[in-house]
C-alpha positions as CSV (number, residue, x, y, z in Angstrom):
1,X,-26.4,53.8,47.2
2,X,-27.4,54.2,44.0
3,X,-30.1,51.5,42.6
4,X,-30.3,50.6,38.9
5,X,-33.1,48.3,37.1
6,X,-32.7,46.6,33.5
7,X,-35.4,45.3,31.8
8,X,-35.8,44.2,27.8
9,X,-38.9,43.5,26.5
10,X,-39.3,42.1,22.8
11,X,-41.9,41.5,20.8
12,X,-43.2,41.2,16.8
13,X,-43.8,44.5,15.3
14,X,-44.4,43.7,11.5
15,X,-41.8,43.1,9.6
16,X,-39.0,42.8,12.5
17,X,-38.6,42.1,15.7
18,X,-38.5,44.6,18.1
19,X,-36.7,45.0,21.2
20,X,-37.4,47.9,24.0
21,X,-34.6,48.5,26.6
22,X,-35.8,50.0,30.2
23,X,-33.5,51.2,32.4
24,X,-34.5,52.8,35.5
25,X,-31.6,54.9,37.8
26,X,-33.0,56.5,40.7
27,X,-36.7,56.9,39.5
28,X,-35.4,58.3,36.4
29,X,-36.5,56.0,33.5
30,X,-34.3,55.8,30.3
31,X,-35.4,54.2,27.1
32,X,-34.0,52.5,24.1
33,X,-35.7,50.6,21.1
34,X,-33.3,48.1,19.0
35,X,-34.5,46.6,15.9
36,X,-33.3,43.4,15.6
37,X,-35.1,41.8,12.2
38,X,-35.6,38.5,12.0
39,X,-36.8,36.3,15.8
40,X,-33.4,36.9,18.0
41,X,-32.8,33.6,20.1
42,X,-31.7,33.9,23.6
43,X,-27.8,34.0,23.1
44,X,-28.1,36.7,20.2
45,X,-30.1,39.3,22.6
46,X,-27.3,38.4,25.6
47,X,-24.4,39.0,23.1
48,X,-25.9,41.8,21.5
49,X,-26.8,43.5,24.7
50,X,-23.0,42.7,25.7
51,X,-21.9,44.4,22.6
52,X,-23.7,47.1,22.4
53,X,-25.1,48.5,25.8
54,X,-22.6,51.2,26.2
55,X,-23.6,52.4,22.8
56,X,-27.5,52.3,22.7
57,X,-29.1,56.0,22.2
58,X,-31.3,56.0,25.6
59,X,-34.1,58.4,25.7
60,X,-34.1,61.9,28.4
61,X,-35.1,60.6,31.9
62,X,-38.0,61.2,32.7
63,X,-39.4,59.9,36.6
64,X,-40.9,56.5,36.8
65,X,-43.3,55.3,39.0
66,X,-42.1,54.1,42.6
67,X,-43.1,50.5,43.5
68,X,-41.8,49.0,46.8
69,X,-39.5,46.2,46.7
70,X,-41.3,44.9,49.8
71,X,-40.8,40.9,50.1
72,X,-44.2,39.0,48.2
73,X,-45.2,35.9,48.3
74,X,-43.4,33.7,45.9
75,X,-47.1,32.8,44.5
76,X,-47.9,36.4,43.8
77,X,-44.7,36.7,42.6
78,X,-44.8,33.4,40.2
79,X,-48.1,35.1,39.0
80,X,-46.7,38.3,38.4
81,X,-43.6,36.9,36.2
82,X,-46.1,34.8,34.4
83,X,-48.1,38.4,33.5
84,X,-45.2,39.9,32.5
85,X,-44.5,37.0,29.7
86,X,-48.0,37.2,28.7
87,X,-47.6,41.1,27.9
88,X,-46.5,41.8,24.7
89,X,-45.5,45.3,23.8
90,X,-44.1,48.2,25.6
91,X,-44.9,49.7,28.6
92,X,-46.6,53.4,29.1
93,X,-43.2,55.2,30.4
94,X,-41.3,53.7,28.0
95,X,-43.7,54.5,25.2
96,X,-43.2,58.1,26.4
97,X,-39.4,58.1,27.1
98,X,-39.3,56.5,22.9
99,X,-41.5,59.5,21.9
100,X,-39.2,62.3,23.6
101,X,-36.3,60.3,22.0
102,X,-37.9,61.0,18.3
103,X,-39.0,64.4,19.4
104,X,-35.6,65.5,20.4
105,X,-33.7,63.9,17.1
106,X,-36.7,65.3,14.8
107,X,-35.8,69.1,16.6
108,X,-32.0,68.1,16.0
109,X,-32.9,67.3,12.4
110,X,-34.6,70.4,11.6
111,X,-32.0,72.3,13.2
112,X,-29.2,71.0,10.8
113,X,-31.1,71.1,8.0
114,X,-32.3,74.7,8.7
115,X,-28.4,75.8,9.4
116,X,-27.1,74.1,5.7
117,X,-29.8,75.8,3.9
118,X,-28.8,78.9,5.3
119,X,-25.0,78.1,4.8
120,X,-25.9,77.4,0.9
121,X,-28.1,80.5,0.8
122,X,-25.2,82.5,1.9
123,X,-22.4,80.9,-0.3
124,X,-24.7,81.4,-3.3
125,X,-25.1,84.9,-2.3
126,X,-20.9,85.0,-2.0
127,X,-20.5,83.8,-5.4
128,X,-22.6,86.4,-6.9
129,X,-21.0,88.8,-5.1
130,X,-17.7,87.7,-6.2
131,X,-19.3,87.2,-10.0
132,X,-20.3,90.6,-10.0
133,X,-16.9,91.9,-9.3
134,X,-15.4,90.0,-11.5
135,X,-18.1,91.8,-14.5
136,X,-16.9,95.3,-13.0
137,X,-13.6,94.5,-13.6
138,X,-13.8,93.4,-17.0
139,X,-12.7,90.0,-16.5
């Protein structure tokens, strides 16, 4: 059986408000980061995670740390939520998960841009070609 793990963390990043979506399949951790502008209330996140969850651009797996689901003591655990609320920001993983993200579309980037500068380099070099035929001609 396979196990799956959600969690969305926002928080103020100056100017907008930032939201990082964690989703953890088998020890593989995925990534997402949505920009969301000004504060999102509670029913705009829900809808917007409705929306658009199928659609978000998640980050290569990488392997996430295994924690036990072991019962604890609803005290620990009260603490542990209340720690979690406290934290602002992203965690490690997903800081590293976002960073392959804009690794891999920064390497994409390049890539295209490299293949239409050769693709214009080589139709320049076709229309000279074709110019220089035209001269011999006597057109």
């Amino acid at each position: 059986m396979q196990k799956i793990e959600c969690k969305l963390t926002v928080f103020f990043d100056d100017p907008f408000w930032i939201g990082v979506y964690e989703r953890i399949i088998d020890g593989q951790l995925e990534a997402s980061k949505i920009t969301f502008g000004p504060e999102p209330k509670d029913y705009e996140i829900y809808d917007y995670l409705l929306k658009n969850l199928n659609r978000l651009r998640l980050s290569p797996p990488i392997k996430a740390d295994n924690k036990s689901t072991a019962l604890i003591n609803p005290k620990r655990r009260q603490r542990a939520i209340k720690k979690q609320l406290e934290n602002k920001g992203t965690g490690t993983k997903a800081q590293q998960a976002l960073k392959l993200q804009q690794a891999e579309g920064k390497e994409a980037r390049k890539k295209k841009s490299r293949w239409l500068r050769e693709q214009e380099k080589e139709r320049q070099f076709l229309a000279k070609q074709e110019k220089k035929k035209q001269k011999h001609k006597g057109h």
